[in-house]
C-alpha positions in Angstrom: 25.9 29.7 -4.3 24.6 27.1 -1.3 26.1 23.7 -2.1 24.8 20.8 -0.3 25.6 17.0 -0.4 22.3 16.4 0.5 18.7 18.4 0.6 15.8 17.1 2.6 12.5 18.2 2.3 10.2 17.4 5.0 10.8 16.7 8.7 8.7 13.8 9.1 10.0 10.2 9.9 11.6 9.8 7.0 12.7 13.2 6.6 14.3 13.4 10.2 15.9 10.0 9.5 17.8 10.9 6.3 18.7 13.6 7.5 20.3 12.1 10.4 21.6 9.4 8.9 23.4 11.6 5.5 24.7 14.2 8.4 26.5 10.4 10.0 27.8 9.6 7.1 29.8 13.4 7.0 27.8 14.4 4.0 27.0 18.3 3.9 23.0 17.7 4.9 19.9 20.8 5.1 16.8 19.9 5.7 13.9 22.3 5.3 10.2 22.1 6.9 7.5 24.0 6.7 6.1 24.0 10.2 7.9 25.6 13.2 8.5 22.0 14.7 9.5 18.4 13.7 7.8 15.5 13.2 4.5 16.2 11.1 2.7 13.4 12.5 4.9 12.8 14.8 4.0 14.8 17.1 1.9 16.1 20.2 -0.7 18.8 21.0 -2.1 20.4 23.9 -5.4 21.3 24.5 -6.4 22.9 28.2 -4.4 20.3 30.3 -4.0 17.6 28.1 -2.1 16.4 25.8 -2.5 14.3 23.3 -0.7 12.1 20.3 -2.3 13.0 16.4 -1.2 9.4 15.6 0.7 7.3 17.4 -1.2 4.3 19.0 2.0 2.1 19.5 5.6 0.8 17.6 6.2 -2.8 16.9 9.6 -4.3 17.0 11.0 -2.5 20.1 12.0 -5.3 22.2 14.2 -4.6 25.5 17.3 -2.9 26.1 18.7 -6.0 27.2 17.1 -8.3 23.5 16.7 -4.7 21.2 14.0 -5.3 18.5 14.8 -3.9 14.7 12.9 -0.4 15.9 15.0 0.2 18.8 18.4 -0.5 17.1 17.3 2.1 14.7 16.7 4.4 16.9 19.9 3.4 18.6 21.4 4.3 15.1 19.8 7.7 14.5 21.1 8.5 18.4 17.7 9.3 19.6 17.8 9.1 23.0 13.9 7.9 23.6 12.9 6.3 27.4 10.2 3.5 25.4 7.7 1.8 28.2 6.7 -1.4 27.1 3.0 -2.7 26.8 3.3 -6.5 27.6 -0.2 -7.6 26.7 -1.6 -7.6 22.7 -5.3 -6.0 22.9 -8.5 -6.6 23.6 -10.7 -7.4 21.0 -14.5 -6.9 21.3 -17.3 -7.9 18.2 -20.9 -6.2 18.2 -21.6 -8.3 15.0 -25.0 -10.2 15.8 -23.3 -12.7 13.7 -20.4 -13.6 15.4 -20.4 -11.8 18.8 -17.2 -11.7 21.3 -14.9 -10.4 23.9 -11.1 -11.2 24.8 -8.6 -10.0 26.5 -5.1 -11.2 24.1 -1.8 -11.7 26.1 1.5 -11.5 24.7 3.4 -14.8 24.1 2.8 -17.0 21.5 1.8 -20.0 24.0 -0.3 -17.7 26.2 -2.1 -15.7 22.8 -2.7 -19.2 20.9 -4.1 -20.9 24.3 -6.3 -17.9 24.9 -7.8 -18.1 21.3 -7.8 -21.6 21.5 -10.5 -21.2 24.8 -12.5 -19.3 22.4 -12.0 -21.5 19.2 -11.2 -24.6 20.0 -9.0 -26.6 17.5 -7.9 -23.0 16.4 -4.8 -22.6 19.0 -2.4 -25.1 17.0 -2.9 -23.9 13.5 -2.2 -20.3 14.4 1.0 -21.0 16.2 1.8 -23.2 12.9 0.9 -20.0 10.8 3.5 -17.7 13.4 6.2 -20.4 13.3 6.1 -20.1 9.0 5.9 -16.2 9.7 9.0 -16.4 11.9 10.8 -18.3 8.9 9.7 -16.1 6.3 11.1 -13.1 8.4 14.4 -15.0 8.7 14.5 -15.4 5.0 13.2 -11.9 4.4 16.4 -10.7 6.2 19.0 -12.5 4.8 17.7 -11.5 1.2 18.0 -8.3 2.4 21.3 -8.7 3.6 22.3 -10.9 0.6 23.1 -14.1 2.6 21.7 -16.5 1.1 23.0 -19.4 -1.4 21.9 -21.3 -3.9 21.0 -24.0 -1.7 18.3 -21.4 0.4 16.4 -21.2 -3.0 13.7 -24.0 -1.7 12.9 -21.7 1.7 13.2 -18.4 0.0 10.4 -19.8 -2.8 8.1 -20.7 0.4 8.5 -16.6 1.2 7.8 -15.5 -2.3 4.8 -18.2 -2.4 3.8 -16.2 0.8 3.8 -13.1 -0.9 1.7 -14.0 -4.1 -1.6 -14.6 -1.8 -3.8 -12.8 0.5 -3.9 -12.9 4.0 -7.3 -15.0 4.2 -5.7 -17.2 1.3 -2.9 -18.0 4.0 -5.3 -18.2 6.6 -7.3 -20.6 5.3 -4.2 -22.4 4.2 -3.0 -23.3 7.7 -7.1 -24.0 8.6 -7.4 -21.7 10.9 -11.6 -21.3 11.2 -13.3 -17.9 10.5 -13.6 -16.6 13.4 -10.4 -17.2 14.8 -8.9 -15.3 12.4 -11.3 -12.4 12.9 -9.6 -12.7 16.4 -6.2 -12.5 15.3 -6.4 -10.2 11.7 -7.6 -6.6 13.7 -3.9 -5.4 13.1 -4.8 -4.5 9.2 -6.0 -1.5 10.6 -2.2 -0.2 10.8 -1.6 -0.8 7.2 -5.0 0.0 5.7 -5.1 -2.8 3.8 -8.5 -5.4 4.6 -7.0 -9.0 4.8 -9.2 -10.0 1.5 -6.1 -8.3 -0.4 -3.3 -7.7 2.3 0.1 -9.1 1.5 0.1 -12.2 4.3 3.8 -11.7 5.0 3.1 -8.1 6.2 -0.2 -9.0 8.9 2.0 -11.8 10.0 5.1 -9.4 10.9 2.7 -7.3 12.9 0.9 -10.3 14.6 4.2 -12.2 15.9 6.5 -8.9 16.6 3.2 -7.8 18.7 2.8 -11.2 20.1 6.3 -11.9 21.0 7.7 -8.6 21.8 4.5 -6.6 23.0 4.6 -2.9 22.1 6.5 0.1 23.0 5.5 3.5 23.6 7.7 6.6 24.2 6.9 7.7 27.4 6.8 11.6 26.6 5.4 11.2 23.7 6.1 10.9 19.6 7.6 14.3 19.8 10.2 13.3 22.0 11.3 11.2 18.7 11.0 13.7 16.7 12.8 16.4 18.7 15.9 13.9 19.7 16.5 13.2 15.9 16.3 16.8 15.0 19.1 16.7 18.3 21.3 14.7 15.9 21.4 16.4 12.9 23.0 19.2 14.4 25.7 17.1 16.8 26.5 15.8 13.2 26.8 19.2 11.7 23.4 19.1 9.7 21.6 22.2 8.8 17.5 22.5 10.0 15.2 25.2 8.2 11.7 25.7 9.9 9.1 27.7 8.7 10.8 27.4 4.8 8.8 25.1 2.8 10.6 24.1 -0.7 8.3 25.5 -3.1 10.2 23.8 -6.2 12.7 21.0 -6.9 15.1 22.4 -9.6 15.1 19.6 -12.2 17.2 19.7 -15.7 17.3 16.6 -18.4 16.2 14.2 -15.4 18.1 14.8 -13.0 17.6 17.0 -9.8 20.3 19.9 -8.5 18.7 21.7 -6.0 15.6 23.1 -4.8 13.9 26.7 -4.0 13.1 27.0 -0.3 12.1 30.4 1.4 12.3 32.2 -2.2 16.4 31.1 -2.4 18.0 28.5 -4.4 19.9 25.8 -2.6 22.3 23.2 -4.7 22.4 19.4 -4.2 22.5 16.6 -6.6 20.7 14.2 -4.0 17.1 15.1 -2.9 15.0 13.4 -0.1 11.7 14.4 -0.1 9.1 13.4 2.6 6.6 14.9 0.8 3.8 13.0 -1.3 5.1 12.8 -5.0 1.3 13.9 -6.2 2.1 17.2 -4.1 5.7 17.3 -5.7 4.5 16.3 -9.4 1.1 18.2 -9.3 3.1 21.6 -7.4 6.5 21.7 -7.2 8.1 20.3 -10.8 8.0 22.3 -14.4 5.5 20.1 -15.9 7.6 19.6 -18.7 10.5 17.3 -16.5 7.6 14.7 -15.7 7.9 11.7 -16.8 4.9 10.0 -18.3 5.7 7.0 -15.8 4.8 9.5 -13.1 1.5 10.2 -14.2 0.6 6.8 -14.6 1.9 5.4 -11.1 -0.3 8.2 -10.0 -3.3 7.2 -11.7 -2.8 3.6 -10.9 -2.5 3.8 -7.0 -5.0 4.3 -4.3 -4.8 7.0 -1.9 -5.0 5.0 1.6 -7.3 5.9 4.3 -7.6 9.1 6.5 -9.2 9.1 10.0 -11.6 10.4 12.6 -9.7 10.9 15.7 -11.8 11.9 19.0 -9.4 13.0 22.0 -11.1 13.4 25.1 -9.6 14.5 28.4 -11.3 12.9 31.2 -11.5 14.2 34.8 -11.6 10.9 36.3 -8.4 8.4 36.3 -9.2 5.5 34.7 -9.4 3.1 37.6 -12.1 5.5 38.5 -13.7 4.9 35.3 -13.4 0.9 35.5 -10.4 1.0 32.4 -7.7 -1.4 32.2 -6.7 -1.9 28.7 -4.7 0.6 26.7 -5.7 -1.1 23.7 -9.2 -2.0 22.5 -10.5 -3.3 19.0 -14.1 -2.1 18.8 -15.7 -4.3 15.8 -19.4 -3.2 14.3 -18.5 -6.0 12.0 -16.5 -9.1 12.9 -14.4 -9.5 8.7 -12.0 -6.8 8.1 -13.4 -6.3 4.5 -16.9 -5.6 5.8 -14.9 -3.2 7.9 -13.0 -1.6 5.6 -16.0 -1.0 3.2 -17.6 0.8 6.1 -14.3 3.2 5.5 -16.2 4.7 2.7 -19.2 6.2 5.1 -18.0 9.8 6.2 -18.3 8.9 9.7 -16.8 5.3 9.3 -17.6 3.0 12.2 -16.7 -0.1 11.1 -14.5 -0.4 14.0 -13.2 2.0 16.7 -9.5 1.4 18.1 -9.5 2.6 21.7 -6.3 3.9 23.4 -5.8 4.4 27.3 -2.7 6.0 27.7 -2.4 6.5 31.2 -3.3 2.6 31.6 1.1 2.3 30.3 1.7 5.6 31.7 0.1 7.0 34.1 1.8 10.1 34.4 0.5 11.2 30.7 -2.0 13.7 32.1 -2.7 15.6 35.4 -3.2 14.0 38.5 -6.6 12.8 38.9 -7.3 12.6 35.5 -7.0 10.5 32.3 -7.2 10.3 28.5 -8.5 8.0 25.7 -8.5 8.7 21.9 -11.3 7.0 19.5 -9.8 6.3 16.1 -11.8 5.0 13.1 -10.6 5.2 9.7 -12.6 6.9 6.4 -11.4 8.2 3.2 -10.7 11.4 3.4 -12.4 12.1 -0.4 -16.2 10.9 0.9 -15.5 14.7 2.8 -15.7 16.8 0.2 -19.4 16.7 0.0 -19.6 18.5 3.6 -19.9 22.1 2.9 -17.8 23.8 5.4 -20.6 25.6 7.5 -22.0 22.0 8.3 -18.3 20.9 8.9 -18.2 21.6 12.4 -22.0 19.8 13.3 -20.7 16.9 11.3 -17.7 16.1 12.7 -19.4 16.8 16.6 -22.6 14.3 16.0 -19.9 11.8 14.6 -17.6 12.1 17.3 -20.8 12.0 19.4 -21.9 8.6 17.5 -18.3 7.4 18.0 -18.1 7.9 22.0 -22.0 6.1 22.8 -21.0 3.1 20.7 -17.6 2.9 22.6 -19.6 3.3 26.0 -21.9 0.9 25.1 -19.5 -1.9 23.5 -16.9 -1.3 26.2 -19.3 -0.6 29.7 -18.1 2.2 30.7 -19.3 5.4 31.2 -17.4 8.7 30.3 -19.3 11.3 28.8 -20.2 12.9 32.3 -16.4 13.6 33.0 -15.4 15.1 29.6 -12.9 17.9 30.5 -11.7 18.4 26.5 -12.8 17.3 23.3 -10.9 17.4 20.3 -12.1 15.8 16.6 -9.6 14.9 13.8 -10.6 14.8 10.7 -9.4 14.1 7.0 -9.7 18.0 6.7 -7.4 18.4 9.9 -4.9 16.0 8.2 -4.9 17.2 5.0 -4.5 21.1 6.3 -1.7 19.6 8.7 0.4 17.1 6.7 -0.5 18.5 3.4 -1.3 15.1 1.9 -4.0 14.2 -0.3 -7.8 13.6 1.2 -5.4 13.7 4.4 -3.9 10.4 4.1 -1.3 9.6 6.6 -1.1 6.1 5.3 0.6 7.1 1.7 -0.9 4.6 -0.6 -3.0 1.5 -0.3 -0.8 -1.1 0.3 -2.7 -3.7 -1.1 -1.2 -7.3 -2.3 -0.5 -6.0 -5.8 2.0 -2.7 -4.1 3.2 -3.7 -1.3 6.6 -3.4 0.4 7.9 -6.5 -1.3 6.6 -5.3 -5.0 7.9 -1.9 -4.9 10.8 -2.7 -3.2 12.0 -4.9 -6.1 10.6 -2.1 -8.9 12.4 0.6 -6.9 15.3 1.7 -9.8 12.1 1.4 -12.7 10.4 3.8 -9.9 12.9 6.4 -10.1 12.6 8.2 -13.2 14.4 11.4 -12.3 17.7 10.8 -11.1 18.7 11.9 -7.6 15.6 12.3 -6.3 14.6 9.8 -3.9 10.9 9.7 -1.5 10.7 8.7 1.8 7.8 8.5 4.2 4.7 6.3 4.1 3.7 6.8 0.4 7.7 5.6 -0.1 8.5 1.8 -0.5 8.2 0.7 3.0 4.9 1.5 3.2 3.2 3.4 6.9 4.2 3.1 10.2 6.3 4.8 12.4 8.9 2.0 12.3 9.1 1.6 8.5 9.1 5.4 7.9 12.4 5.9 9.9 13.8 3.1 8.2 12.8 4.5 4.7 15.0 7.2 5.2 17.8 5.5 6.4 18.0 3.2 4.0 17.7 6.3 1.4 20.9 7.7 2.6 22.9 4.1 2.7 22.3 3.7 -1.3 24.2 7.3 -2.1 27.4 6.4 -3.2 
């Protein structure tokens, strides 16, 4: 009989990072993933001479070696030994709405980004820096509730951050008067959460805006996989097991309570189970129906699926100075508000905005000599794509991808089609055949105002109903992102007693 401490199920972030972490801690740790590699999306893939990221676009709260930001003293933790290259300006931000039409280039540096909106919207520049000074507070608070230092005497400041958390993001907004289209400016960051600001938790956009604004954003510089593959390096200094190619096919659950699981058609012991894996996959697939609580079902039915996306890699045989490119990151906007946006998520080829990466504009050494990259993103749900009957699958996702590159052209002034080398589309299907998540989500559930970190973070014991069996990941309580899914798993392994 295999006796473990510890089983992991999944080597995503979250997955990688328990693992990591329980193996630190000298607790008898296997993990077991289905693929032949780490990661999941955290990864990389080559096509002809390229290669290209399935999801990264950048990680917030790096910092320097010399001032570390929260993500790189986790990764300092976990031991991964990751060369990150900074990019030191925010985005570039460009509206096609005929209603509110603009262009700017945002630098990092709260003076430098309020002054530069402030040219744009005048009066505006004030009221946002007022709006990033309150998020730098709430943050402070935030942390010392989390560390549990705080007295009686904090409860006037820590009632501020809980006000802050029972709004919206254009509530807050239009709290500190900041005008319309200023914050259309400043808000395109709720495409990383999935969330439009009408009903995204304030606290969480304004994290993102000032740790982007102050600290810029890092990027590993040979790519997400060489997270991945350093963590999977530090499971086994620590003594952990690592299982490819054996997905867990059931958790082993008795009265409540896990002890084990079956992986590769073999039953492995533990009374602790960390599972990366959505819980409607584990619930609907890999539980005896009968050990279900009714709590499950109804968390299930009560959350939303967040979104999926469209991704368009192209490999370019022109550099991008050649091709006039100097950003690495541009917000493409059809519609200037986020919610008009985000309802545009709901067409099967999206469009509501485009995020446009230029990697080799951070590092240039990313593809061949001579030659570049850029990656379109747009986000969609992934259950509008169920209607596409699968010999019209391969048409549909070519005239979107197609639709996708002649806005960008257009919007942006460039001209790349000519110098297409490679081509390959993302879809929900890819995701959900890849991750193995529902309608291909890689962003968990919505995080909307009503279940956000903050929420299920303080429901988290009601949440577990079958003891020992913890989820990590981006459908866990820390919501997406590559930052908050390595710290989901850490934090996992720190409550086993």
């Amino acid at each position: 009989m295999e006796k473990y401490d510890v089983i992991v199920v999944g080597a995503g972030n979250g997955g990688l990072s328990a693992a990591v972490t329980a193996s630190q801690k000298g607790l008898k740790t296997i993990l077991f993933e289905k693929h032949n590699l780490p990661g999941g999306a955290v990864s990389s893939f080559r096509r002809g001479r390229f290669e290209f990221e399935p999801s990264l676009h950048e990680m917030c709260e790096v910092g320097s070696e010399e001032k570390p930001g929260v993500t790189r003293r986790l990764l300092d933790d976990l031991e991964a030994e990751v060369d990150m290259v900074h990019e030191n300006s925010c985005y570039t931000i460009i509206s096609t709405d005929p209603k509110e039409s603009f262009t700017i280039k945002l630098p990092c540096g709260i003076d430098e980004f309020c002054q530069t909106v402030d040219k744009e919207v005048p009066g505006s520049g004030e009221k946002i820096k007022l709006f990033l000074e309150y998020q730098k507070r709430a943050m402070d608070e935030a942390e010392r509730l989390d560390k549990k230092k705080f007295h009686l005497k904090d409860l006037p400041e820590i009632f501020n951050l809980f006000k802050m958390l029972s709004f919206s993001t254009d509530f807050i907004f239009d709290m500190f008067k900041i005008p319309k289209k200023a914050q259309h400016i400043i808000e395109p960051y709720w495409t990383y959460v999935g969330e439009p600001t009408s009903t995204m938790c304030p606290f969480m956009m304004g994290i993102m805006d000032y740790c982007y604004i102050v600290d810029g954003a890092g990027l590993p510089s040979k790519f997400s996989h060489e997270i991945s593959l350093s963590l999977d390096k530090s499971i086994r200094k620590h003594g952990g097991k690592i299982f490819y190619n054996t997905p867990v096919t059931k958790i082993l659950i008795k009265k409540h309570k896990v002890y084990g699981v079956v992986a590769g058609g073999k039953e492995y012991y533990a009374n602790n189970i960390i599972c990366n894996c959505f819980p409607n996959d584990v619930f609907g697939h890999m539980v005896d129906h009968k050990e279900i609580p009714l709590i499950e079902t109804k968390k299930a039915n009560a959350r939303k699926l967040g979104v999926s996306f469209i991704n368009v890699n192209l490999g370019l045989n022109k550099t991008v100075q050649e091709l006039g490119i100097s950003d690495y990151s541009t917000f493409i906007l059809k519609y200037a508000d986020s919610t008009e946006q985000f309802k545009a998520c709901h067409n099967i080829g999206g469009g509501g905005f485009i995020i446009a990466n230029a990697l080799n504009t951070v590092i240039p050494e990313c593809s061949p000599k001579g030659t570049s990259h850029i990656t379109l993103t747009t986000a969609v749900y992934g259950d509008d794509w169920k209607n596409v009957k699968p010999q019209d699958y391969k048409k549909t996702k070519l005239k979107i991808a197609q639709d996708l590159i002649e806005y960008y052209e257009k919007s942006a002034g460039v001209n790349i089609r000519p110098y297409i080398e490679e081509i390959e589309v993302a879809t929900p299907v890819t995701y959900c055949r890849y991750l193995g998540t529902p309608n291909g989500t890689p962003y968990g559930y919505q995080s909307s105002n009503w279940d956000g970190i903050f929420l299920r973070t303080m429901n988290l014991i009601k949440e577990r109903t079958i003891k020992g069996l913890k989820f990590v990941g981006a459908h866990a309580q820390h919501a997406d992102g590559y930052n908050q899914t390595l710290k989901s798993g850490k934090v996992a392994v720190e409550e086993i007693k």
